[in-house]
C-alpha positions as CSV (number, residue, x, y, z in Angstrom):
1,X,103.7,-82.4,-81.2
2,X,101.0,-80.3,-82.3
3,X,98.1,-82.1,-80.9
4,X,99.7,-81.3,-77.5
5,X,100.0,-77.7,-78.5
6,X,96.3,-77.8,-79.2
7,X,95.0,-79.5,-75.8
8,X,97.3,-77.1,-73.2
9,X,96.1,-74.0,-75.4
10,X,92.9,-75.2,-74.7
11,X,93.5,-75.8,-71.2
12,X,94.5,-72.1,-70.9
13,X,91.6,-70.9,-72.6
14,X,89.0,-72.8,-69.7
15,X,90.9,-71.7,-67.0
16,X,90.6,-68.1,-68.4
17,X,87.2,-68.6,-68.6
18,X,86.7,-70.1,-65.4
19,X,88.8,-67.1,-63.6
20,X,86.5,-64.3,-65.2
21,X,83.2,-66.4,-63.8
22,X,85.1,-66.4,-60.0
23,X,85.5,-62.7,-60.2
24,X,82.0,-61.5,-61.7
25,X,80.9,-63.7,-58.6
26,X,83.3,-62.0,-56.3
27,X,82.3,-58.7,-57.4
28,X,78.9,-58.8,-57.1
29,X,78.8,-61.1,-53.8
30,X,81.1,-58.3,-52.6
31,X,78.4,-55.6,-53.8
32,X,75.6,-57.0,-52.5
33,X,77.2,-57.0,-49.3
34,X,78.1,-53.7,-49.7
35,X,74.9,-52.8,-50.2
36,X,73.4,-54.7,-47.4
37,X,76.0,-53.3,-45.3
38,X,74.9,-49.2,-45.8
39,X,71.5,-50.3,-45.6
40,X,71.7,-52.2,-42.7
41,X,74.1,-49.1,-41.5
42,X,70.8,-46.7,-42.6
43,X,68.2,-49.0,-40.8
44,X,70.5,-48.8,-37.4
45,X,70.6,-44.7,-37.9
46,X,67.1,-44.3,-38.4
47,X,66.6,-46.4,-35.3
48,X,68.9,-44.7,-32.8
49,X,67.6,-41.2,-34.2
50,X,64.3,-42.2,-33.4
51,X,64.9,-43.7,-29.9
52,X,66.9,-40.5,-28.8
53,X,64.4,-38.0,-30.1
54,X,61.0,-39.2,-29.9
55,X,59.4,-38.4,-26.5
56,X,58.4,-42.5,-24.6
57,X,55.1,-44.0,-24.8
58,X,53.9,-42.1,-21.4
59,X,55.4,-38.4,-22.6
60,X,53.5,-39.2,-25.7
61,X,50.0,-39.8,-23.8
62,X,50.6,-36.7,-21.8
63,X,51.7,-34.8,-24.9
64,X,48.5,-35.6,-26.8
65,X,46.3,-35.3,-24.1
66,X,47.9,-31.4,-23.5
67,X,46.8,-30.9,-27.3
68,X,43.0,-32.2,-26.5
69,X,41.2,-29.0,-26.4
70,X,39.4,-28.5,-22.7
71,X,35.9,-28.6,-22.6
72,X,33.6,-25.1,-22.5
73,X,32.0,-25.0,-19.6
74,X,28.1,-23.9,-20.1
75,X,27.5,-20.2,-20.0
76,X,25.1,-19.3,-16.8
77,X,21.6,-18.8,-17.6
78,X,21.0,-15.1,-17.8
79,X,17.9,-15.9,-16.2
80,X,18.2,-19.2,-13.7
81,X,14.6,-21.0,-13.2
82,X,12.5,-19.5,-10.9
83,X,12.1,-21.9,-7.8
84,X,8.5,-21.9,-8.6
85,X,8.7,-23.2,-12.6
86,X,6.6,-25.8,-12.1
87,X,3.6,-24.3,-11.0
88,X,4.1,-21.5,-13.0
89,X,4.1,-24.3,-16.0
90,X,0.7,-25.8,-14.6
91,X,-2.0,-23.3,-15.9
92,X,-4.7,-25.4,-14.2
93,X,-3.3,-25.6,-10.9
94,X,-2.7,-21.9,-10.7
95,X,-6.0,-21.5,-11.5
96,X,-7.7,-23.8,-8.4
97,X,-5.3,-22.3,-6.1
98,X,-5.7,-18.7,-7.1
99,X,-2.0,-18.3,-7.7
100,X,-1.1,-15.6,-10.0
101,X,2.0,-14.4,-12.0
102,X,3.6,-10.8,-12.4
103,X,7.0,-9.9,-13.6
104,X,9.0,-7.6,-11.6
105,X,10.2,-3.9,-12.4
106,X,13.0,-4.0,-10.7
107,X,15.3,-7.9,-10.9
108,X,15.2,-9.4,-7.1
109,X,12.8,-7.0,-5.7
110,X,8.9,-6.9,-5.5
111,X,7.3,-3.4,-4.6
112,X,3.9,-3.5,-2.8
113,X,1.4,-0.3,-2.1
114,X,-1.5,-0.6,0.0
115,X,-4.0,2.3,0.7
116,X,-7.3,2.7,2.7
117,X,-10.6,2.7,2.1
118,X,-12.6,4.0,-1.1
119,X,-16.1,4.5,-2.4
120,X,-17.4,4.5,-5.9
121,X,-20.8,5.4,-5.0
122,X,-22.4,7.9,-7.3
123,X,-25.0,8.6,-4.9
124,X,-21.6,10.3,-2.3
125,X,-20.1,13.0,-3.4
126,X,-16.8,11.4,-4.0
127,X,-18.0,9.7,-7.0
128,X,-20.6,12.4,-7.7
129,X,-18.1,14.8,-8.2
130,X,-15.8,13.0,-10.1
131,X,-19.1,12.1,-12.7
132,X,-20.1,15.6,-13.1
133,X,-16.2,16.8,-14.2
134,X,-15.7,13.9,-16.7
135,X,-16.3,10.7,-14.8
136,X,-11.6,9.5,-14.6
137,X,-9.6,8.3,-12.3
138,X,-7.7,11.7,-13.1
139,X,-10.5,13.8,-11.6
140,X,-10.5,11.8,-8.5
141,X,-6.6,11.2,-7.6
142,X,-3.6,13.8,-8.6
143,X,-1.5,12.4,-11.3
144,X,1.5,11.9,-9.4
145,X,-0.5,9.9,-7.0
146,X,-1.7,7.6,-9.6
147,X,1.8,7.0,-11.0
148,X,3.2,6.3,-7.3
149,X,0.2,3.5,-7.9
150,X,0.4,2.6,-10.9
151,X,4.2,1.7,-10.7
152,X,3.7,-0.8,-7.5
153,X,4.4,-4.3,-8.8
154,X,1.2,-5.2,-6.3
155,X,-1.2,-2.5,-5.5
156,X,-4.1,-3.4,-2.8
157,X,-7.0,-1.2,-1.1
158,X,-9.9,-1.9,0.8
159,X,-13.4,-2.0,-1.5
160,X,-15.8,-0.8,1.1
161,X,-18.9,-1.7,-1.2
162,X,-20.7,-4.1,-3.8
163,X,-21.2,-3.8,-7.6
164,X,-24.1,-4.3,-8.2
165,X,-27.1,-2.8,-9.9
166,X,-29.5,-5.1,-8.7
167,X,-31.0,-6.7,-4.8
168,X,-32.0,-4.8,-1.8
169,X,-30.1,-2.7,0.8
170,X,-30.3,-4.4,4.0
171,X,-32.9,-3.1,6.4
172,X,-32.2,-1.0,9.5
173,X,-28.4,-0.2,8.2
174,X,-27.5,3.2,8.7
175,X,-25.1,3.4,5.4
176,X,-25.6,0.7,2.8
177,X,-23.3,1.6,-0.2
178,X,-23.2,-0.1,-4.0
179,X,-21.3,1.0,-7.5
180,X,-22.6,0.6,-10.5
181,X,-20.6,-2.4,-12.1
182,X,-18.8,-0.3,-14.6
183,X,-16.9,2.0,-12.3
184,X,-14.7,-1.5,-11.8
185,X,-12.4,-0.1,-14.7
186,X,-11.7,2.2,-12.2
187,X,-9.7,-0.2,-10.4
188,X,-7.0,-1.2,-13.9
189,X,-7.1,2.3,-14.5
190,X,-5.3,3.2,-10.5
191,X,-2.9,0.2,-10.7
192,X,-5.0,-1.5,-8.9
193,X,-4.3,-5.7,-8.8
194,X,-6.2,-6.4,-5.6
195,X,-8.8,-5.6,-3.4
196,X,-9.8,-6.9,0.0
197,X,-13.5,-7.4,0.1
198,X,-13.8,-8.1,4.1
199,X,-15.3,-5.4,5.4
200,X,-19.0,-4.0,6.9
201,X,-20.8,-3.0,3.4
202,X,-19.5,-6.2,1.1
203,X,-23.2,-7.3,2.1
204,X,-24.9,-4.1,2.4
205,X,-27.0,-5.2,-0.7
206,X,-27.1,-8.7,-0.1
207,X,-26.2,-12.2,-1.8
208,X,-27.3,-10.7,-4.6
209,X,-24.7,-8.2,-4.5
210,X,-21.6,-9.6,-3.5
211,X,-22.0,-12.1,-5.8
212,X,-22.4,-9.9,-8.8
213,X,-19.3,-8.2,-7.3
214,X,-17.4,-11.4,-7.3
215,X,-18.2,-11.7,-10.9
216,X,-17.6,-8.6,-11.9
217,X,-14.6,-8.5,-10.6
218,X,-13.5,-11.7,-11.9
219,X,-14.6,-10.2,-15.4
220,X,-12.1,-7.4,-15.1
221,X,-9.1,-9.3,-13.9
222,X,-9.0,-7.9,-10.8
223,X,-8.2,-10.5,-7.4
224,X,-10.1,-10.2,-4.5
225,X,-9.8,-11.5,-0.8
226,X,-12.0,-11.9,2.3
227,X,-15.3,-12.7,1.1
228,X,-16.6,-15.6,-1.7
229,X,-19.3,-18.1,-2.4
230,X,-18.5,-20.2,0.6
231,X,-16.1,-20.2,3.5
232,X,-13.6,-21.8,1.9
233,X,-13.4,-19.8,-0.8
234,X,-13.5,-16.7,2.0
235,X,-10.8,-17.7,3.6
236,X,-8.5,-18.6,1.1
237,X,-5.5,-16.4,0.2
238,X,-4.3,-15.0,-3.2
239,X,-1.1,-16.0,-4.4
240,X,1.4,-14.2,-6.5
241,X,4.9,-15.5,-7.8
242,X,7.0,-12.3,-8.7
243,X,10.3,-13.3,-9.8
244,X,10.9,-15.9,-7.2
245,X,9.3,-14.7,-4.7
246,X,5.4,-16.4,-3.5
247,X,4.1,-13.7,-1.9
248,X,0.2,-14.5,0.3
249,X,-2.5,-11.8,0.3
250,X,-5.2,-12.6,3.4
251,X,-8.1,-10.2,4.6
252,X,-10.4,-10.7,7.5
253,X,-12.4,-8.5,9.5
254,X,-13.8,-8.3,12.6
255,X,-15.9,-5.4,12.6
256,X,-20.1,-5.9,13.8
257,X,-19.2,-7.9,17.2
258,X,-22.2,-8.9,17.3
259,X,-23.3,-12.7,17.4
260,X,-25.5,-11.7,14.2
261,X,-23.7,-9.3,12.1
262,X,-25.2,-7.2,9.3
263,X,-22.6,-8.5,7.4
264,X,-22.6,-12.5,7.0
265,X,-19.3,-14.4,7.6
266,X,-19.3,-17.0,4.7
267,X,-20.0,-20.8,5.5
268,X,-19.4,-23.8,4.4
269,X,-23.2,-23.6,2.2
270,X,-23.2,-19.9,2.3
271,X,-21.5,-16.9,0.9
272,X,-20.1,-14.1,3.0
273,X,-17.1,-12.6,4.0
274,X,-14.2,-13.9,6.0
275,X,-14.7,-13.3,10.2
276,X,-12.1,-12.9,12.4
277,X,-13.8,-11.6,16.0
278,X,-12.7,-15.2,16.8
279,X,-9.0,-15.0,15.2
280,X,-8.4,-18.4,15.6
281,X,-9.5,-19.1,11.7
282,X,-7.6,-16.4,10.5
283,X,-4.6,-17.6,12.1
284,X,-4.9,-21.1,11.0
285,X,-5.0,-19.5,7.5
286,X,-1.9,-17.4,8.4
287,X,-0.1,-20.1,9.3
288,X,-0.6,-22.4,6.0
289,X,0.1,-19.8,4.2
290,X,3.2,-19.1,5.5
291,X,4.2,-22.8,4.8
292,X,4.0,-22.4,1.0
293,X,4.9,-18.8,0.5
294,X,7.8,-16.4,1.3
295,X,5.5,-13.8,2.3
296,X,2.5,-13.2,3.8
297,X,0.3,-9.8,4.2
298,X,-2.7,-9.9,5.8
299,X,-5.4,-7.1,5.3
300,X,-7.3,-6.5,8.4
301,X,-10.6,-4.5,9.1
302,X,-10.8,-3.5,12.8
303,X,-10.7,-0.6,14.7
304,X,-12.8,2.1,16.2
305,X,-14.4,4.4,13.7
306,X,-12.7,7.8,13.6
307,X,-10.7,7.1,16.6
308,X,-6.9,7.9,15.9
309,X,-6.1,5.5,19.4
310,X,-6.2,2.0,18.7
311,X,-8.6,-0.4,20.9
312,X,-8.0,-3.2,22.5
313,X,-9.2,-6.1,19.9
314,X,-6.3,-4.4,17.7
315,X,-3.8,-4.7,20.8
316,X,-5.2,-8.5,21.5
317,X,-5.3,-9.6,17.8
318,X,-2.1,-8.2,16.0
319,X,0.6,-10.1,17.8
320,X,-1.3,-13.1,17.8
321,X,-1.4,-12.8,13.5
322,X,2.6,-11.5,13.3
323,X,2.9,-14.7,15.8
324,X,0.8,-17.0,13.1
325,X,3.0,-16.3,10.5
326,X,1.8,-12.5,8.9
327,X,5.0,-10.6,7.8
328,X,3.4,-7.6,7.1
329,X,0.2,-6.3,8.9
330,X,-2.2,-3.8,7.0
331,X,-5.3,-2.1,8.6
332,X,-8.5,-0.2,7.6
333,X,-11.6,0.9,8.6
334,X,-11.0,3.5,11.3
335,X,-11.3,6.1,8.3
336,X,-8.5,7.5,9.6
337,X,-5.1,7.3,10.4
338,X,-3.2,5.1,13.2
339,X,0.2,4.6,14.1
340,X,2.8,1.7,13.2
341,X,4.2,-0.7,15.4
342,X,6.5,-3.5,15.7
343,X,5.7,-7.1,16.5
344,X,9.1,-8.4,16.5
345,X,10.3,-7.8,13.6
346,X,6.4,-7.6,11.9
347,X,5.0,-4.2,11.0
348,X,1.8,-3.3,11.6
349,X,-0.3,-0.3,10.0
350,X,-3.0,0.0,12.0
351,X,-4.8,2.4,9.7
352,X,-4.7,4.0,6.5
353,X,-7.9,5.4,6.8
354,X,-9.7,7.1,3.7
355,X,-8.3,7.2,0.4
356,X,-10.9,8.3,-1.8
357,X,-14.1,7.9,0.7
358,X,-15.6,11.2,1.3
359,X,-15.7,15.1,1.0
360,X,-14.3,15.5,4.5
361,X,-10.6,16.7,4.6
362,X,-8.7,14.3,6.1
363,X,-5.1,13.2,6.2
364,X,-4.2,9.9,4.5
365,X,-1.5,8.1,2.9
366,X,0.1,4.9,1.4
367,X,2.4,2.4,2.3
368,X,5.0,1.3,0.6
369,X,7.0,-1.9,1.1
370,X,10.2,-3.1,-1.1
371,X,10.7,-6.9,-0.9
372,X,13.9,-9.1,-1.7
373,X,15.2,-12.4,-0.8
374,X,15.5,-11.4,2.8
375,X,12.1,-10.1,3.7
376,X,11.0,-6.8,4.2
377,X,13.9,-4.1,2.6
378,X,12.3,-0.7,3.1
379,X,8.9,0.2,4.5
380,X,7.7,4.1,3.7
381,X,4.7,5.7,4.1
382,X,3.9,8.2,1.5
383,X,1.5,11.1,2.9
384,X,-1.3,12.1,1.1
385,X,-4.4,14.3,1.6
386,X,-8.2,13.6,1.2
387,X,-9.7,17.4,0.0
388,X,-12.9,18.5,-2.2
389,X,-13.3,14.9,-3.6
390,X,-9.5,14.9,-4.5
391,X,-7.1,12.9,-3.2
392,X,-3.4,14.0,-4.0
393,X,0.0,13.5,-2.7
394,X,2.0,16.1,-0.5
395,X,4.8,17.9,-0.6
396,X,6.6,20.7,1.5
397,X,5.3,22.0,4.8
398,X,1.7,19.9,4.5
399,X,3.8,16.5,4.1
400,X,5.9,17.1,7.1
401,X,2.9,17.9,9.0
402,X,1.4,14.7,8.1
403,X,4.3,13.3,8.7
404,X,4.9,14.2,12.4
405,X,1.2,13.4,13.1
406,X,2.5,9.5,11.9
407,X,5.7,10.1,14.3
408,X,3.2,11.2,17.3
409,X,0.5,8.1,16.9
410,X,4.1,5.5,16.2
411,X,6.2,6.1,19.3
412,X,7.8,2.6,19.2
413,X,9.7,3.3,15.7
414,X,11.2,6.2,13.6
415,X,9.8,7.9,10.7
416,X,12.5,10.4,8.4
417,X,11.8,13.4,6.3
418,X,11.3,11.0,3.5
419,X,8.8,8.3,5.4
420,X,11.2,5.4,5.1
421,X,10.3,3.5,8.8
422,X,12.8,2.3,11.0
423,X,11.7,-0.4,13.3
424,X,13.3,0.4,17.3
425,X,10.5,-1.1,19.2
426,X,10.8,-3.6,21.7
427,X,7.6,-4.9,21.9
428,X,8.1,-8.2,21.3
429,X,6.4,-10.9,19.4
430,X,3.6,-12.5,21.1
């Protein structure tokens, strides 16, 4: 009876056992499942709040590219490349081509002055004077004069001589003229960037004298036109680039019609000045200039010696140069003044006569021309007066005189208080 006891007692006990194993299992099965239950619960919340508040794939690309910062555009040059940079780059070229560079005063505007003849000549009284009360520009020209000058981007005049200390004067000439070479500071010291050199006493001492001159003057810096070593040289223009604009200088003359001048035209062996009785050269010239410039001036020599009327090789010849290309016409030699007329819409100044040429009194004058992008902008002549070996500018009642005396030789075109010209010709171009 005992052993039985024993053996179900023990049976109790196992099943006990076995009972606490089932529910450990249970409870942790259960558990786990809990557990895999919230996180599965947290993995599906994360999900949907991600799906109903991120922005899609394509709001995200726009979104980003909105952030990408926009690219700075470049900042304008202050100061855009002139059209001519690349010559202005080659020193060389500039040099064989005579092309020269200024800077202008004023930003999109070039200002040129041209006046007439002058003579350095200390055996005239002009330059006589001047020596005996110091030997300046300021004893020759009043200072407001030389500032007017001096404050042209391109001042031009006629050089109606050599300088030279050395040849002989040419035989049977009336008036043969020369400077002695120093007197070419003169020309730095008036504002004074270039001369023409085609004119009737160029030669009056020979090769030997204009060839010292074209020396001399290449010494000092100064440009010159209308006479050289050779034809060629003669007839080629000088070129300046101011700011962007390439402006032509030309000068020709066609005084001495005579088959054999005192004054030589140049050659293709010998040197001389540039003729133009013929004007066909001088247009061919005109016209090649114009093809590589924005601007072309010629300086002519022509005319009847003080004769205030203008002859008929000025009336033949100046449409056929505005027709060649010219867009500004500039005369001399006349020693006095003549009017200004319209060849379309080309100005010519027949005359400027003396600037600083004698003792005589006798009117004179400037002119002044303002240039932008679109040609000519203002053209003004500026009166001035030749008097005692002075020359000066004028102001009250003596400028208006000198001033109606323009406005009675220019019929075509009007002239105001000021001398700002006003073209209302209708003679047309050639």
């Amino acid at each position: 009876m005992k052993r039985r006891k024993s053996r179900k007692n023990k049976s109790n006990r196992n099943n006990s056992k076995n009972n606490g194993k089932r529910f450990i299992i249970v409870f942790f099965a259960a558990l786990l499942l809990v557990l895999l239950t919230g996180l599965a619960g947290m993995i599906a919340y994360e999900y949907t709040i991600r799906v109903n508040e991120e922005p899609a794939a394509d709001e995200l690309i726009v979104e980003l590219a909105q952030k990408i910062p926009e690219p700075i555009a470049a900042e304008p040059s202050e100061e855009p490349a002139s059209p001519y940079a690349d010559i202005l780059a080659d020193s060389t070229y500039m040099v064989e081509n005579r092309i020269y560079a200024k800077e202008p005063t004023v930003a999109g505007e070039v200002k040129l002055c041209f006046a007439g003849d002058v003579l350095f000549d200390d055996e005239y009284a002009v330059m006589a004077t001047a020596i005996q009360k110091g030997g300046t520009v300021n004893q020759a020209f009043s200072e407001d004069l030389l500032q007017r000058m001096r404050a042209a981007d391109i001042m031009m005049l006629n050089n109606e001589f050599p300088y030279t200390d050395r040849g002989t004067a040419l035989e049977d000439k009336q008036y043969t003229f020369r400077a002695d070479p120093s007197t070419v500071s003169w020309l730095p010291d008036m504002g004074v960037d270039i001369i023409s050199l085609a004119n009737n006493h160029t030669f009056d001492f020979g090769e030997t004298g204009l060839l010292d001159t074209l020396e001399i003057l290449h010494t000092a810096g100064i440009t010159y036109v209308g006479a050289g070593q050779n034809s060629k040289e003669a007839m080629a223009p000088v070129y300046y680039i101011v700011g962007d604009m390439k402006i032509a200088f030309i000068a020709a003359t066609q005084i001495e019609r005579l088959d054999n001048p005192d004054t030589r035209a140049a050659t293709e062996a010998l040197s001389g000045v540039f003729r133009c009785w013929n004007p066909e050269k001088l247009c061919e010239a005109v016209t090649e200039a114009k093809q590589t410039s924005d601007f072309v001036v010629v300086f002519i020599h022509w005319g009847t010696e003080n004769e205030s009327e203008l002859d008929w090789a000025q009336l033949d010849q100046a449409p056929k140069i505005a027709e060649a290309g010219a867009d500004l016409i500039i005369g001399a030699h006349p020693h006095c003044l003549q009017g200004v007329t319209y060849y379309g819409d080309v100005p010519v100044v027949h005359s400027l006569g003396n600037f600083w040429f004698s003792s005589r009194q006798v009117d004179t004058g400037m002119i002044e021309a303002v240039l932008d992008k679109n040609g000519i902008k203002s053209l003004q002549f500026i009166p001035a007066l030749q008097s005692n070996c002075v020359t000066s500018l004028l102001d009250g009642a003596e400028k208006d005189a000198v001033m109606q005396i323009m406005r009675s030789l220019s019929p075509d075109i009007q002239i105001d208080s000021e001398g700002f010209i006003n073209n209302t010709s209708e003679v047309p171009a050639a």
